[in-house]
C-alpha positions in Angstrom: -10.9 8.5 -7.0 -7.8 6.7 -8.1 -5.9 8.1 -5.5 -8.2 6.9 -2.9 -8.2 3.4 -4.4 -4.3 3.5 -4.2 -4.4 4.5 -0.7 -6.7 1.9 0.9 -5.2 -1.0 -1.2 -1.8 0.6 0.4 -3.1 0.7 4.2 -4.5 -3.1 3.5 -0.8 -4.1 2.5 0.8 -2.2 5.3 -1.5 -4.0 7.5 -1.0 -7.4 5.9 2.7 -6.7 6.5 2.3 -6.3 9.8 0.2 -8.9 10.8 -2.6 -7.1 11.9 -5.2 -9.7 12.1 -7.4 -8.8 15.4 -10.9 -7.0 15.0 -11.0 -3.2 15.0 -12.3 -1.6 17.6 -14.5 1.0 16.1 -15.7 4.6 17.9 -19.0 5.5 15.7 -21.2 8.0 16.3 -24.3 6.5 15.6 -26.9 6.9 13.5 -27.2 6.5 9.5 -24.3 7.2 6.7 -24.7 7.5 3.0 -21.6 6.8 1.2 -21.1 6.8 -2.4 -19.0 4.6 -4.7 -18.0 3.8 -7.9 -19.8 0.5 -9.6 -19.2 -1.2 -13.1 -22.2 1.4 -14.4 -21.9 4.0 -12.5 -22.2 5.1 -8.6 -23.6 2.7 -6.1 -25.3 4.5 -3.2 -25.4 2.2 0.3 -26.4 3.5 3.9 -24.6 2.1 6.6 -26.1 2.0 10.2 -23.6 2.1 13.1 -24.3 2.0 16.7 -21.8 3.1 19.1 -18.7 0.4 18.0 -20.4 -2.0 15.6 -21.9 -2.0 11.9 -25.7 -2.8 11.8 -26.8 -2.7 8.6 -25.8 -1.9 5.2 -28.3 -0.9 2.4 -27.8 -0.9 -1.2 -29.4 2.1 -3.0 -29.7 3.6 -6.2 -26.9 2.3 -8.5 -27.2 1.3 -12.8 -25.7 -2.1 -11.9 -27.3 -4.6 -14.0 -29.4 -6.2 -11.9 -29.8 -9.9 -12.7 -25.7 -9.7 -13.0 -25.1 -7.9 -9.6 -27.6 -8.8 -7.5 -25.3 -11.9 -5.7 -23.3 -9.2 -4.7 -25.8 -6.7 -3.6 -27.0 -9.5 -1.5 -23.2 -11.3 0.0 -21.1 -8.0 0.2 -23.5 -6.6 2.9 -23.7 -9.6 4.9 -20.3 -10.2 5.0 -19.7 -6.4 6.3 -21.9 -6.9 9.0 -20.8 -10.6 9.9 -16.9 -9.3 10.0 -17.5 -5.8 11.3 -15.1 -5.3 8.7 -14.5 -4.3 4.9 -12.7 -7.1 3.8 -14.9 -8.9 2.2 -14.6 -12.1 -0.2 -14.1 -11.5 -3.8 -16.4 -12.5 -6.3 -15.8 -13.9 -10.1 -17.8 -11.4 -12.8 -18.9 -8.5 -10.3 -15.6 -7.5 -9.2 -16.0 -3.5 -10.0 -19.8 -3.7 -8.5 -18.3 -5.5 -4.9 -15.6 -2.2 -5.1 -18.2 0.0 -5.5 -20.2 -1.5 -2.4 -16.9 -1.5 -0.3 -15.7 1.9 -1.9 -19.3 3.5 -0.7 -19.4 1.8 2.6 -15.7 2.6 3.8 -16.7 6.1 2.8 -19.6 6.2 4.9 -18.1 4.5 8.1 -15.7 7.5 7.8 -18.3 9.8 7.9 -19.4 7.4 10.9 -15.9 8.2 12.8 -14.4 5.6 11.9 -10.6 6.3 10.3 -8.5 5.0 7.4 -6.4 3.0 9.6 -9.4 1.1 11.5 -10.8 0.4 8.1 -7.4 -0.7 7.0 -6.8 -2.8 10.3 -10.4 -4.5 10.2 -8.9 -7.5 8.2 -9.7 -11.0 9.8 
């Protein structure tokens, strides 16, 4: 899980590097994805409808977040995916591990999508 974390903050400061600031262009297939992350209390489930190049929706599930604590999040993380057809999103004092978990579950499920690594990476705006 580490690993993985180490790898994506390493393709976001690649792409910094480089300047990659343009919108990704994204091949989907579409349909629904169910991705899984890590959270402050434990795994945060989202499902992430795609269409053929753009992110539709994204839906917090089942999670052990407390609620009254992460429920800004729950509501701004999934907005600003779909607003930035990206996951970059703002960061946010006091829920910091919860917004990971959203973006950890939702990158995982746009790569089940089609999406790669490098889009992901390169989706920065």
């Amino acid at each position: 899980m580490r690993k993985l974390k180490l790898l994506f903050f390493m393709m976001i400061v690649a792409a910094l590097v480089v300047g990659c600031a343009s919108a990704p262009v994204f091949q989907f297939n579409p349909g629904l994805y169910t991705g899984v992350g890590q959270g402050w209390a434990g795994p945060i489930h989202v499902t992430v409808e795609v269409d053929n190049s753009r992110i539709l929706s994204v839906t917090i599930g089942q999670n052990h977040e407390t609620q009254s604590i992460a429920s800004a999040a729950f509501d701004r993380v999934p907005r600003q995916i779909v607003e930035r057809q990206s996951v970059h999103v703002d960061a946010m004092a006091g829920v910091t591990l919860t917004v990971d978990g959203i973006v950890e579950a939702v990158t995982a499920a746009l790569i089940s999508a089609g999406a790669t690594e490098e889009q992901l990476a390169a989706g920065r705006r």
